[in-house]
VMD Tcl script that builds the backbone (N, CA, C; Angstrom):
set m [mol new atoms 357]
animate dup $m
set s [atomselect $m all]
$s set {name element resname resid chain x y z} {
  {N N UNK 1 A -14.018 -15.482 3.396}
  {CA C UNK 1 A -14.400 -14.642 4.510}
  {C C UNK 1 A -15.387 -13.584 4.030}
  {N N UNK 2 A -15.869 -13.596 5.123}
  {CA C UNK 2 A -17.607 -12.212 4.731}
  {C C UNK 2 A -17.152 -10.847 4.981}
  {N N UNK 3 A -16.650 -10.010 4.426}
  {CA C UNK 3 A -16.233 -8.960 5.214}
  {C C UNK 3 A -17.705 -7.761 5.349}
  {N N UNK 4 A -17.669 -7.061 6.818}
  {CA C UNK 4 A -18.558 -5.945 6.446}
  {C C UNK 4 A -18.104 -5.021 6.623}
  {N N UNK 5 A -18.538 -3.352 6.023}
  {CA C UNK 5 A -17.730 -2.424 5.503}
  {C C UNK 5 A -19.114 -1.006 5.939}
  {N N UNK 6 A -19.171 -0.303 7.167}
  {CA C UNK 6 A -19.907 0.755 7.314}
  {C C UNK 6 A -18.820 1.547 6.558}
  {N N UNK 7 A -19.489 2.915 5.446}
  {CA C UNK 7 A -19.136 3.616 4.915}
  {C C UNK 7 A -20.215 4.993 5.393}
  {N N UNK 8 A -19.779 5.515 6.201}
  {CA C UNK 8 A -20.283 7.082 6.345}
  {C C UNK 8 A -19.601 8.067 4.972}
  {N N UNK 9 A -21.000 8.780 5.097}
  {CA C UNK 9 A -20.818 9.600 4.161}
  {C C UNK 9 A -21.426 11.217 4.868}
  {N N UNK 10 A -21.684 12.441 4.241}
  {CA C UNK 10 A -22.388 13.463 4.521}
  {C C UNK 10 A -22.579 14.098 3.114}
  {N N UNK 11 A -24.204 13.960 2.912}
  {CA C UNK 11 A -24.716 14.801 2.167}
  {C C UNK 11 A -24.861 16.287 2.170}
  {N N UNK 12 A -23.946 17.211 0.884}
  {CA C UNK 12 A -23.613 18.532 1.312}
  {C C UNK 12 A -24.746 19.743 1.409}
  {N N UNK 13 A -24.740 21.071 2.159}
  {CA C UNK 13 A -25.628 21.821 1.836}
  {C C UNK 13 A -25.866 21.587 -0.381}
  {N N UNK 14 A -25.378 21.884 -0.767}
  {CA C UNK 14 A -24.962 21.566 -2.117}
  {C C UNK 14 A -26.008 20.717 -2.679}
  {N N UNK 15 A -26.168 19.624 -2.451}
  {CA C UNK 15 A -27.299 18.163 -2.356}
  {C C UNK 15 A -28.650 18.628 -1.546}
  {N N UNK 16 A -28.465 19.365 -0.972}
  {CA C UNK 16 A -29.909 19.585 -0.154}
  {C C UNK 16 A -30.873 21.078 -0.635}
  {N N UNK 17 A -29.910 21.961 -1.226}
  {CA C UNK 17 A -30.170 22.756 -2.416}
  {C C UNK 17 A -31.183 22.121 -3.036}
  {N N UNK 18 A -30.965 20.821 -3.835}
  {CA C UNK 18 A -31.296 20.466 -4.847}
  {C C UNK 18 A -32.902 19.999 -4.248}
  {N N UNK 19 A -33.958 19.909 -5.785}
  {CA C UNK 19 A -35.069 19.654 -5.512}
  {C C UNK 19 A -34.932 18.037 -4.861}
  {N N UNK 20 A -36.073 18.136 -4.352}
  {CA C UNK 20 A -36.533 16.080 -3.790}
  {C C UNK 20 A -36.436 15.528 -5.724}
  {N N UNK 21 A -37.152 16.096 -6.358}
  {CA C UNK 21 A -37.196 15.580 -7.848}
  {C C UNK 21 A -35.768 15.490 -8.594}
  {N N UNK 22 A -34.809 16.722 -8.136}
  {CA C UNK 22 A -33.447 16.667 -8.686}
  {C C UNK 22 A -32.680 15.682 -8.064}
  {N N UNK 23 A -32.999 15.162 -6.838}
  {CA C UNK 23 A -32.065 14.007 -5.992}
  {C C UNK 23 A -32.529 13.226 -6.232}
  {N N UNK 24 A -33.469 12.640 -6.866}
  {CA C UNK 24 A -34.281 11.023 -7.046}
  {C C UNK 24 A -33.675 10.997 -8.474}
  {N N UNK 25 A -33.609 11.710 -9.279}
  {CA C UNK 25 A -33.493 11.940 -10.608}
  {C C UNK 25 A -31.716 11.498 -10.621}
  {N N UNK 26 A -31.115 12.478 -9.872}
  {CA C UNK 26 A -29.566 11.575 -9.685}
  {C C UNK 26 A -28.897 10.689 -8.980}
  {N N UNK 27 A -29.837 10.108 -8.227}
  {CA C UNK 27 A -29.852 8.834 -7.563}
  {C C UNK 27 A -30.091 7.670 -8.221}
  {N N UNK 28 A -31.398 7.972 -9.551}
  {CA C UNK 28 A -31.742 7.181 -10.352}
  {C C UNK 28 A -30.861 6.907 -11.690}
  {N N UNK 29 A -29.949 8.272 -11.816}
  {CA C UNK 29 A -29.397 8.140 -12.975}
  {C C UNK 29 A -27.332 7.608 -12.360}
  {N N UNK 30 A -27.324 7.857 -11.680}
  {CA C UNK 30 A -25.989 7.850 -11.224}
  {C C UNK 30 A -25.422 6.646 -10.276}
  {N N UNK 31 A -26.813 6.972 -9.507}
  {CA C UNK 31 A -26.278 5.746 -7.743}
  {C C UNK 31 A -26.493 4.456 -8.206}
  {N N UNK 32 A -27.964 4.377 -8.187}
  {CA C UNK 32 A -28.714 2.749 -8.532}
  {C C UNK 32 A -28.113 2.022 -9.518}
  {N N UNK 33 A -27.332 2.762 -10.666}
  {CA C UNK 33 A -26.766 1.767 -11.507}
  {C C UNK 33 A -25.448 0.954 -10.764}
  {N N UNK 34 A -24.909 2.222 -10.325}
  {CA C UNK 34 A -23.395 2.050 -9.726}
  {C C UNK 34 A -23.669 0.697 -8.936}
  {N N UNK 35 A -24.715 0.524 -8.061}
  {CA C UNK 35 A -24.763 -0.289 -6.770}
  {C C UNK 35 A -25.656 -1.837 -8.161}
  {N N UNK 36 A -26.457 -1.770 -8.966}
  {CA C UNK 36 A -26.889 -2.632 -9.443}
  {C C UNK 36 A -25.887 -3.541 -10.412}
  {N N UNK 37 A -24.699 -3.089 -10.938}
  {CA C UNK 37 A -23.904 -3.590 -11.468}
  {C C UNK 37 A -23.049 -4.411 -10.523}
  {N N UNK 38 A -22.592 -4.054 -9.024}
  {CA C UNK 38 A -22.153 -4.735 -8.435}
  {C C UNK 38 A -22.881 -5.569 -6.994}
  {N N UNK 39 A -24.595 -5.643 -7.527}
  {CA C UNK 39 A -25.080 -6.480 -6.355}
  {C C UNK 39 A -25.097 -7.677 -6.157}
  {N N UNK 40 A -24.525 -8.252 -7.474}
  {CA C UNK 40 A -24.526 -9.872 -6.932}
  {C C UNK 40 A -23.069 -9.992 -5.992}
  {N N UNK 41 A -22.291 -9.155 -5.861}
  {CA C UNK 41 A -21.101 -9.407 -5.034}
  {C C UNK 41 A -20.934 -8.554 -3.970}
  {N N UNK 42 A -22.034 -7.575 -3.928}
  {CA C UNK 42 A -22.131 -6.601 -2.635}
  {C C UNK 42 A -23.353 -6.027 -2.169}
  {N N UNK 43 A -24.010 -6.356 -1.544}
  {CA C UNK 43 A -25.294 -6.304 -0.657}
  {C C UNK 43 A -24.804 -5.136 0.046}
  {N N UNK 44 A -25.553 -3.734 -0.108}
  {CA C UNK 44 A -25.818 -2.971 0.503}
  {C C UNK 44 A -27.044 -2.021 1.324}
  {N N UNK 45 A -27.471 -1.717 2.831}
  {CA C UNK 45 A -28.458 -1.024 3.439}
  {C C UNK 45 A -28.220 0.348 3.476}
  {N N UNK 46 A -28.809 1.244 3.412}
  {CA C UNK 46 A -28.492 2.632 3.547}
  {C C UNK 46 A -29.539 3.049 4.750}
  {N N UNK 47 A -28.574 4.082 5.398}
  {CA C UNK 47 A -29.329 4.685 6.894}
  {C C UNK 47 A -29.006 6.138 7.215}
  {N N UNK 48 A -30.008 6.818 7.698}
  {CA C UNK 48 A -29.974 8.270 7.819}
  {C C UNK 48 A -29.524 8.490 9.415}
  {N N UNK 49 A -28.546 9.073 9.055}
  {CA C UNK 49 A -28.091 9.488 10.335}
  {C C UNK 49 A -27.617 10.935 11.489}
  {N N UNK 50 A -28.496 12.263 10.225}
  {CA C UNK 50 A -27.986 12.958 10.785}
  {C C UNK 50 A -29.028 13.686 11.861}
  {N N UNK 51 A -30.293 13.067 12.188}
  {CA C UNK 51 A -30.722 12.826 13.688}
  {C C UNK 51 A -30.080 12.329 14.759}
  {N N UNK 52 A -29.479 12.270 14.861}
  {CA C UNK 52 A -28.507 10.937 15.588}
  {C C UNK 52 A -27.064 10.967 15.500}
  {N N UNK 53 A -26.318 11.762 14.749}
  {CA C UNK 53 A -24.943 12.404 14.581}
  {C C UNK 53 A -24.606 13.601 14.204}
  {N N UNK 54 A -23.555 14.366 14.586}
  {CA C UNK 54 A -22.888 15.508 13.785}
  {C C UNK 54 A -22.080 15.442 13.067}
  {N N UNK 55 A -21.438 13.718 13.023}
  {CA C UNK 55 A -19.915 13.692 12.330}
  {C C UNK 55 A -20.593 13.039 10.952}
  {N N UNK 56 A -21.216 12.904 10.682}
  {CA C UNK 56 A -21.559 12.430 9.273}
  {C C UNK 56 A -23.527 12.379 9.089}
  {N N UNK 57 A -23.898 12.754 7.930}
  {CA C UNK 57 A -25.532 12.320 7.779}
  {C C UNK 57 A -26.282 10.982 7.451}
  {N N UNK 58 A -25.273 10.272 6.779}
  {CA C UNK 58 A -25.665 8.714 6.757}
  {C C UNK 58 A -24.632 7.928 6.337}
  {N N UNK 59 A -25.038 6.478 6.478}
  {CA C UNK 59 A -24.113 5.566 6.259}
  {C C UNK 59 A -24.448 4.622 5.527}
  {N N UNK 60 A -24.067 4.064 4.990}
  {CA C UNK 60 A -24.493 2.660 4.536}
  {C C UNK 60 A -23.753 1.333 5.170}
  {N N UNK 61 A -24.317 0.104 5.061}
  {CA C UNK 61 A -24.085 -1.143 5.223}
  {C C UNK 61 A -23.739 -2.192 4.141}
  {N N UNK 62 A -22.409 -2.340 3.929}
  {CA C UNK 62 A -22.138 -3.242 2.826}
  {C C UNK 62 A -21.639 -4.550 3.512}
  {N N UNK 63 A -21.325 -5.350 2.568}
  {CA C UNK 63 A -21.077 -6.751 2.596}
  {C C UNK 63 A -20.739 -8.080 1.469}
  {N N UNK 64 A -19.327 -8.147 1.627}
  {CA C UNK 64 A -19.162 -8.759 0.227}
  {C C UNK 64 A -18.118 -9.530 0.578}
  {N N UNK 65 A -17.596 -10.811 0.175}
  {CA C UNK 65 A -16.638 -11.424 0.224}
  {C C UNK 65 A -15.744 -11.586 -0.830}
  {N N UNK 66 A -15.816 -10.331 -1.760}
  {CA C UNK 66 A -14.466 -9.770 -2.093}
  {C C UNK 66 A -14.299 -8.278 -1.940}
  {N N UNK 67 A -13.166 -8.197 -1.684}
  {CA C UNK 67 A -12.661 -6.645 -1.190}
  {C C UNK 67 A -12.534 -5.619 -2.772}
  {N N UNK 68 A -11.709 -6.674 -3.665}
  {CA C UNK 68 A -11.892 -6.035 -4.954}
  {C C UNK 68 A -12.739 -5.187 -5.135}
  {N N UNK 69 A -14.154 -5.988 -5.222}
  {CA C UNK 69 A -15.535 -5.794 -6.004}
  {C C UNK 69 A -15.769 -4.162 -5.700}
  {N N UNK 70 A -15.832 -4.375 -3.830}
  {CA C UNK 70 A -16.023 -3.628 -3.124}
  {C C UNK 70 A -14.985 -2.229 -3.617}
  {N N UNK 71 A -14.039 -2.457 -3.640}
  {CA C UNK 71 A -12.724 -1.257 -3.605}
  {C C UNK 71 A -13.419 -0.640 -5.383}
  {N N UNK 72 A -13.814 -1.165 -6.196}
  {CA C UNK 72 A -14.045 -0.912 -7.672}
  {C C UNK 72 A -15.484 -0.111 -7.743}
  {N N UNK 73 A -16.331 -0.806 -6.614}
  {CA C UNK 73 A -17.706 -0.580 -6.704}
  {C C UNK 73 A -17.339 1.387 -5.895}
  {N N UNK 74 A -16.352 1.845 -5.138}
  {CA C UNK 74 A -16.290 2.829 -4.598}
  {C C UNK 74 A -15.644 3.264 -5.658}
  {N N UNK 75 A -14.972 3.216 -6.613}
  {CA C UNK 75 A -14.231 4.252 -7.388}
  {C C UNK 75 A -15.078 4.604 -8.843}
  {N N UNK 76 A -16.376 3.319 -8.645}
  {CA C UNK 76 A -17.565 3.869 -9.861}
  {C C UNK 76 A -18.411 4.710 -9.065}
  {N N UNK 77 A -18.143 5.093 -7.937}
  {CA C UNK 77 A -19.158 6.231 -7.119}
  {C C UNK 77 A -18.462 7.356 -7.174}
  {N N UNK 78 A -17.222 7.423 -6.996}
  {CA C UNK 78 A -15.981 8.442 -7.398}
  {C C UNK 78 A -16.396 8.943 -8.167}
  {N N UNK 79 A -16.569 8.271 -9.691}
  {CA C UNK 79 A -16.846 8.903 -11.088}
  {C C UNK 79 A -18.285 9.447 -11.223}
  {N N UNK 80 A -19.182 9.233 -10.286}
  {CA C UNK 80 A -20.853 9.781 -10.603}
  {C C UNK 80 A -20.389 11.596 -10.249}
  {N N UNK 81 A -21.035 12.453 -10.462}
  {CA C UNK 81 A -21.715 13.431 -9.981}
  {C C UNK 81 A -21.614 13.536 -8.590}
  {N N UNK 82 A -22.809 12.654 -8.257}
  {CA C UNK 82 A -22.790 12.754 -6.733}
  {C C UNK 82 A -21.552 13.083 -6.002}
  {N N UNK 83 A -19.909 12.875 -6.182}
  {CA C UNK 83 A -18.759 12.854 -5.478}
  {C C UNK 83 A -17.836 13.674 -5.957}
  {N N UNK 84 A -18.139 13.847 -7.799}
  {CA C UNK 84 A -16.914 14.533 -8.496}
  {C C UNK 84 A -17.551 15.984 -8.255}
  {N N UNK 85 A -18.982 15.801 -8.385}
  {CA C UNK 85 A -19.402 17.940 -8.267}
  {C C UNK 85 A -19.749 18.185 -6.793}
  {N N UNK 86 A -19.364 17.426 -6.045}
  {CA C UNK 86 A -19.545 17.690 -4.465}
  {C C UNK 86 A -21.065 17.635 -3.957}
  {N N UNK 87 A -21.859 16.930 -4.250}
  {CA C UNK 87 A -22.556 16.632 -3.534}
  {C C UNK 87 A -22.851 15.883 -2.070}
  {N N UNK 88 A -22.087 15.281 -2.402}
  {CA C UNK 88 A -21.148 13.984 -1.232}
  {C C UNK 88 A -19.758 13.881 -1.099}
  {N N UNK 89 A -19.417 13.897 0.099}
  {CA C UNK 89 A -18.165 13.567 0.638}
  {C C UNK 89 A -18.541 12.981 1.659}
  {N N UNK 90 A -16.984 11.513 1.030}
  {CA C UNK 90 A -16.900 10.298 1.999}
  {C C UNK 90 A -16.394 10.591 3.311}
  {N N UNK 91 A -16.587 9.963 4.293}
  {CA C UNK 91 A -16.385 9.697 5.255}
  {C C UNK 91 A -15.304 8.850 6.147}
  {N N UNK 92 A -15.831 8.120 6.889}
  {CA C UNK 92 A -15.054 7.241 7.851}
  {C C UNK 92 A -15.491 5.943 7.301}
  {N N UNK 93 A -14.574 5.010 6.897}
  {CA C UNK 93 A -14.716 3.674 6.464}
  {C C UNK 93 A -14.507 2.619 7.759}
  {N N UNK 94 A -15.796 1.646 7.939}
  {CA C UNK 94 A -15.122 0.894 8.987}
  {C C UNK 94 A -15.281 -0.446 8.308}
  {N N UNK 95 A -14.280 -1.330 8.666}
  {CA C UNK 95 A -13.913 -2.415 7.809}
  {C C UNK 95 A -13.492 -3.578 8.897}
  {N N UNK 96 A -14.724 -4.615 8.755}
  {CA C UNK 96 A -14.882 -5.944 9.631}
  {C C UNK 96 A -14.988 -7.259 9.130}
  {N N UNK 97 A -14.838 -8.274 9.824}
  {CA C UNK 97 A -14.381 -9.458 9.459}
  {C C UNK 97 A -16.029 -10.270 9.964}
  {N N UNK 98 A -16.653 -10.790 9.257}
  {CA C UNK 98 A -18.126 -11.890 9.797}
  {C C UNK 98 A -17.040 -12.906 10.545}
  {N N UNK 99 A -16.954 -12.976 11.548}
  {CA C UNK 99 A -17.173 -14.476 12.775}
  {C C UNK 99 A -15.611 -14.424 12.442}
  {N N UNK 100 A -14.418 -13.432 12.498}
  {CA C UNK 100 A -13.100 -13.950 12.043}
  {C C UNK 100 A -12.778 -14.798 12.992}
  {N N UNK 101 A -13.273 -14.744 14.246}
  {CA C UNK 101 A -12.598 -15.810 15.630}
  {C C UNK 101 A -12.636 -17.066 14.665}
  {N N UNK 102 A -13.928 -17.617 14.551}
  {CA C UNK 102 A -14.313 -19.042 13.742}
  {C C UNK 102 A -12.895 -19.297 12.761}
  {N N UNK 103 A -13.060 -18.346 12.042}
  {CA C UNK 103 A -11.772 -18.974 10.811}
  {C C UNK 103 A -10.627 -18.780 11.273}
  {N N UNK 104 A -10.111 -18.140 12.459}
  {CA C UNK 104 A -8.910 -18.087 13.134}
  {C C UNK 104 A -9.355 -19.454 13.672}
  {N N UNK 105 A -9.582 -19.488 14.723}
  {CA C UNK 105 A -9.678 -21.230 15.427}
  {C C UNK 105 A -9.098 -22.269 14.328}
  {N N UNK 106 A -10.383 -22.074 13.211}
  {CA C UNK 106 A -10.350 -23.311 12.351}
  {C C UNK 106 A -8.676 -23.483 11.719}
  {N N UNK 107 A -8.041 -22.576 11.589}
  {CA C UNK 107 A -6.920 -22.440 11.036}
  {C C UNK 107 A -5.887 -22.819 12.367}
  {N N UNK 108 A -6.334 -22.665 13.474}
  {CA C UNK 108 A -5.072 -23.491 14.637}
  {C C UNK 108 A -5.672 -24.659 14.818}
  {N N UNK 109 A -6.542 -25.217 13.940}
  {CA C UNK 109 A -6.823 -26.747 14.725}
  {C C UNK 109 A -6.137 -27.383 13.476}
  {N N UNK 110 A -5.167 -28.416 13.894}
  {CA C UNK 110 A -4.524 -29.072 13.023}
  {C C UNK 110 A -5.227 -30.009 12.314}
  {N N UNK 111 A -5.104 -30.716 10.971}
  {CA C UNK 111 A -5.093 -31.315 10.273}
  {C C UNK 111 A -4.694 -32.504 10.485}
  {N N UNK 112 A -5.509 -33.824 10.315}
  {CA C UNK 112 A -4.847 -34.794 10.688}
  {C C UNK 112 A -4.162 -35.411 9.494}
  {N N UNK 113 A -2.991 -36.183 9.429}
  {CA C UNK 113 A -2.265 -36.153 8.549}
  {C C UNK 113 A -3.144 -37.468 7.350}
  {N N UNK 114 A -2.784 -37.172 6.458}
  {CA C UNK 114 A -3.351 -37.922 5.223}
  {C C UNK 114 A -2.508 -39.069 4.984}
  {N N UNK 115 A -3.036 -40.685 4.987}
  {CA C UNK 115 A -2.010 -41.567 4.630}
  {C C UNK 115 A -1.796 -41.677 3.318}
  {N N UNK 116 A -0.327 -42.000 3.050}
  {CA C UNK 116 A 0.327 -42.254 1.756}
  {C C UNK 116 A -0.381 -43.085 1.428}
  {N N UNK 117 A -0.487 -43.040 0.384}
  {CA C UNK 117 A -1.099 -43.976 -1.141}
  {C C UNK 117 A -0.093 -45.278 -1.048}
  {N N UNK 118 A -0.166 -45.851 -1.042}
  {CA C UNK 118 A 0.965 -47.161 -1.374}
  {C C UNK 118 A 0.250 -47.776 -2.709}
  {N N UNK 119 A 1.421 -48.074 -3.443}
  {CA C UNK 119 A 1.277 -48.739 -4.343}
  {C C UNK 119 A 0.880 -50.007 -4.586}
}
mol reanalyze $m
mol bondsrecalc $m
mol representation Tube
mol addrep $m
C-alpha cells in the first residue's frame, strides 16, 4: 500500500530572524541530507502556506510505502537543529491510504480455490 502523509509544520519568528544565507546554509547542512538518505523510500513536495493559513506556514507532501522509513525519516529531523533549537515546530500530521477502496475490494473478492496436486 502507498501511503500519503501531509505534515504541517510552522517556521518560528526564531527561523525568520535568521539571514536568507543562515537558512539555506541549515537547510543545506541539516534538512537535505535528512530527506536524501531516505529518498529512495520517501518522495517528498514542500509548500508555503502561510498566505493561505494561520494554523501552520507550510507543509510538505510525502509518500512512501513504508511507514517505518517514514516514522525514522521524522525522528532524523527531530535530531537536526532545525527542531531541537526551535526553529520549527511540527504540526498536524495527516495520514492516507493511495486507492485503499481498490485493496479493500480486492481483499473481499474471493479466491478461487486451487486444485489438489494428485499424485
Amino acid at each position: 500500500m502507498t501511503y500519503g502523509i501531509v505534515l504541517t509544520y510552522t517556521l518560528t519568528p526564531r527561523w525568520l530572524a535568521l539571514t536568507r544565507d543562515e537558512r539555506n546554509r541549515m537547510r543545506a547542512t541539516h534538512i537535505e541530507p535528512v530527506f536524501a538518505r531516505y529518498a529512495d523510500r520517501v518522495t517528498a513536495r514542500f509548500f508555503d502556506a502561510e498566505a493561505f493559513s494561520g494554523r501552520f506556514s507550510d507543509f510538505a507532501v510525502l509518500q512512501t510505502e513504508d511507514l517505518r522509513t517514514y516514522y525514522f525519516l521524522v525522528e532524523a529531523l527531530r535530531d537536526t537543529p532545525l527542531i531541537s533549537d526551535g526553529y520549527l515546530v511540527l504540526g498536524e500530521v495527516i495520514l492516507g491510504v493511495q486507492d485503499g477502496f481498490h485493496a479493500y475490494e480486492h481483499h473481499l473478492t474471493p479466491t478461487p480455490a486451487t486444485p489438489e496436486a494428485r499424485p
